[in-house]
C-alpha positions in Angstrom: 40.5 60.3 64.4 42.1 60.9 61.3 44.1 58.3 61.7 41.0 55.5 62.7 39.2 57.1 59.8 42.1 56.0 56.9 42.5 52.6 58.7 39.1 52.1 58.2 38.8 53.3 54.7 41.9 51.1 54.4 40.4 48.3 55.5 36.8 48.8 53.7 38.6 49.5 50.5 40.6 46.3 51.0 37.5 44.8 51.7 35.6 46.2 48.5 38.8 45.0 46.7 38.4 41.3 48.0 34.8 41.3 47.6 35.1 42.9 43.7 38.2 39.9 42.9 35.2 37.6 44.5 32.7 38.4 42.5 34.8 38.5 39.5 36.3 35.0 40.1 32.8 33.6 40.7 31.9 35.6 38.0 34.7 33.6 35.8 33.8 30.4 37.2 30.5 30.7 36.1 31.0 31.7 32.8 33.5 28.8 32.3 30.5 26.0 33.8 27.7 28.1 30.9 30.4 27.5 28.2 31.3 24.2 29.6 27.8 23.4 29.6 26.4 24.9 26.6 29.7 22.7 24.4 28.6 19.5 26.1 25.2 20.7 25.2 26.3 21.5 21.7 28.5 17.7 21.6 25.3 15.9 22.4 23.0 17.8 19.9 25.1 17.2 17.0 26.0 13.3 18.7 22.0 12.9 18.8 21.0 14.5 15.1 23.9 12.2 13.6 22.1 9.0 15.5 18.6 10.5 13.7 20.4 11.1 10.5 21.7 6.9 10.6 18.2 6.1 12.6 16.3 7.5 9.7 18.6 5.9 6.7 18.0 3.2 8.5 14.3 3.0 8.4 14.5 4.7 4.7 16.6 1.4 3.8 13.9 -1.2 6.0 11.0 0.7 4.0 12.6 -0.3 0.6 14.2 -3.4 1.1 10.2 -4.2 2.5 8.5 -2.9 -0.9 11.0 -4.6 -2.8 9.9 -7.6 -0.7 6.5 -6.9 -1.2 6.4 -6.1 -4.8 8.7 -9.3 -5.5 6.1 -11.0 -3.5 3.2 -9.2 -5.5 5.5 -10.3 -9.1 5.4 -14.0 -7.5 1.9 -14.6 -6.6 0.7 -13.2 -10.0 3.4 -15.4 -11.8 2.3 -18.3 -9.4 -1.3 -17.0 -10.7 -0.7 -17.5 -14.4 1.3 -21.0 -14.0 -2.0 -22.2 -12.0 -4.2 -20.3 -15.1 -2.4 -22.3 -17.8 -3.0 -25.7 -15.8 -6.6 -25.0 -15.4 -6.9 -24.5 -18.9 -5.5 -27.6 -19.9 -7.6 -29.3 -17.2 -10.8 -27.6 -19.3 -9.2 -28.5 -22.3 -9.2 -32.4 -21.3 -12.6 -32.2 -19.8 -14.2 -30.4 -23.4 -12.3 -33.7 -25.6 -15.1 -34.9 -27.7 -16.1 -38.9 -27.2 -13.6 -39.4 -30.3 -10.3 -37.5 -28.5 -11.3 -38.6 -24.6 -11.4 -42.5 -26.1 -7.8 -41.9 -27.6 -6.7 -40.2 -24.4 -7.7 -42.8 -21.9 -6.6 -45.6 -24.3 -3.3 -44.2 -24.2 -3.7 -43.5 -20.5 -4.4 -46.8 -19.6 -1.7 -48.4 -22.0 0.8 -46.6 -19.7 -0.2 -47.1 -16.0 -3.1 -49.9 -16.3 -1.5 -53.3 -15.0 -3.6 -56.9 -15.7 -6.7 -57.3 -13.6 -7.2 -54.2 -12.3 -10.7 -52.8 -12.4 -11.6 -49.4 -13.7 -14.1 -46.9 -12.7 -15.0 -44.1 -14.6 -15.9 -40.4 -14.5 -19.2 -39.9 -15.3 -18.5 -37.8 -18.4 -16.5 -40.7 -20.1 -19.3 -43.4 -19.1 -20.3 -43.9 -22.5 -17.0 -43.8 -24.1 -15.2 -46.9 -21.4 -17.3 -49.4 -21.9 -16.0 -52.8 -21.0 -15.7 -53.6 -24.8 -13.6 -50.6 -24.9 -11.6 -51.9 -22.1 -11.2 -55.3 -24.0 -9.6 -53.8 -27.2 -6.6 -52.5 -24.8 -6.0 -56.2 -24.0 -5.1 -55.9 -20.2 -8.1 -57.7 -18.9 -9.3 -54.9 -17.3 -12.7 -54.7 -16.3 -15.3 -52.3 -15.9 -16.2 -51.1 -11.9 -18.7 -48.6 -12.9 -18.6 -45.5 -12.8 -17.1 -42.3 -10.3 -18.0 -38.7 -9.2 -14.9 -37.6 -8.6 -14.4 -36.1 -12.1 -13.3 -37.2 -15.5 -11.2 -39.5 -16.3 -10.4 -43.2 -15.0 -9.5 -44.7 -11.5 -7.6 -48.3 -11.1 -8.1 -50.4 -8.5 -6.4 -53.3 -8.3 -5.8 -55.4 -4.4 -5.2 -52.7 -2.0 -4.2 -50.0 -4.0 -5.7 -47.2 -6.5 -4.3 -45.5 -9.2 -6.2 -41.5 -9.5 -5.9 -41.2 -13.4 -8.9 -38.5 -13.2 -7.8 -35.6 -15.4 -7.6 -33.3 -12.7 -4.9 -35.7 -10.8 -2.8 -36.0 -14.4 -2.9 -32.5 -14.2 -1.4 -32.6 -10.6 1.3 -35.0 -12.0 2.1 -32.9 -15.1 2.5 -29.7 -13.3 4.9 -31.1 -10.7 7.1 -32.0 -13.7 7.1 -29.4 -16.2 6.3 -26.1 -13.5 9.8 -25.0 -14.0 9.2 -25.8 -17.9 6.4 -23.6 -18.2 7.9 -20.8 -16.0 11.1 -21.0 -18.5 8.5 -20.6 -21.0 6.2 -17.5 -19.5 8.5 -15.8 -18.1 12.6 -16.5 -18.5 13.3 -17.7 -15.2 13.3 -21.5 -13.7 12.1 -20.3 -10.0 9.4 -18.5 -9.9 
């Protein structure tokens, strides 16, 4: 029986041998797949906290490109603000002209654009300065329509067309030709 028993232990030592180089290989394996795993892991951490990093420069960059935007937009409307301010007071300037000035002002006016035979209406504020004997000195034969709400100043009418000379419309004209003038002036730059 001696001889059963060591073939037995033989073969359940061989057995605990096999099992033990199992377990140990598996044991390997598995240890290679965690540090497999936790490298691929570590790869796509550092892979996804440089896409923040670039996602977040990113939006740092779009924030101050927009306030630049904004504050260039800001700088624009309040220059675009002052421009419209100067006009308005020149328009307030016209309208306070004593009887005197506004005669001198329309006279000239009406030298420049009036043609023969138009007729003229006038803002209610220059009634008593355009009078048809004013209109007579200018020597257009012009004559007298009566007179307009639509501000100060003189309309021309003549066959199928009108001419806005009201103070507010000169106004108009004057600041689409000097705007870049005046914004040369205010502020250095043409554009504004």
């Amino acid at each position: 029986m001696n001889g059963k028993q060591n073939i037995i232990g033989r073969i359940l030592s061989d057995a605990d041998d096999k099992a033990a180089y199992i377990v140990s290989q598996a044991q390997t394996r598995a240890d290679e797949a965690i540090a497999k795993e936790h490298a691929a892991i570590a790869a796509d951490k550092k892979a996804l906290e440089t896409k923040l990093a670039v996602a977040a420069q990113e939006r740092v960059a779009n924030a101050l490109a927009n306030a630049k935007l904004d504050a260039r937009k800001y700088r624009l409307a309040g220059r675009q603000q002052l421009i419209s301010l100067c006009y308005a007071n020149a328009l307030a300037s016209l309208e306070a002209m004593d009887e005197v000035r506004a005669a001198e002002f329309i006279a000239a006016t009406l030298a420049k654009y009036a043609e023969s035979g138009e007729q003229v209406f006038v803002g209610k504020a220059q009634a008593g300065v355009v009078t048809q004997a004013f209109l007579d000195k200018l020597g257009k034969n012009l004559t007298l329509g009566g007179t307009t709400d639509v501000g100060s100043g003189v309309i021309l009418c003549g066959d199928g067309y009108e001419k806005d000379l009201t103070y507010a419309k000169l106004i108009d004209y004057a600041r689409d030709k000097t705007e870049a003038e005046v914004s040369v002036a205010l502020f250095g730059v043409k554009n504004v």
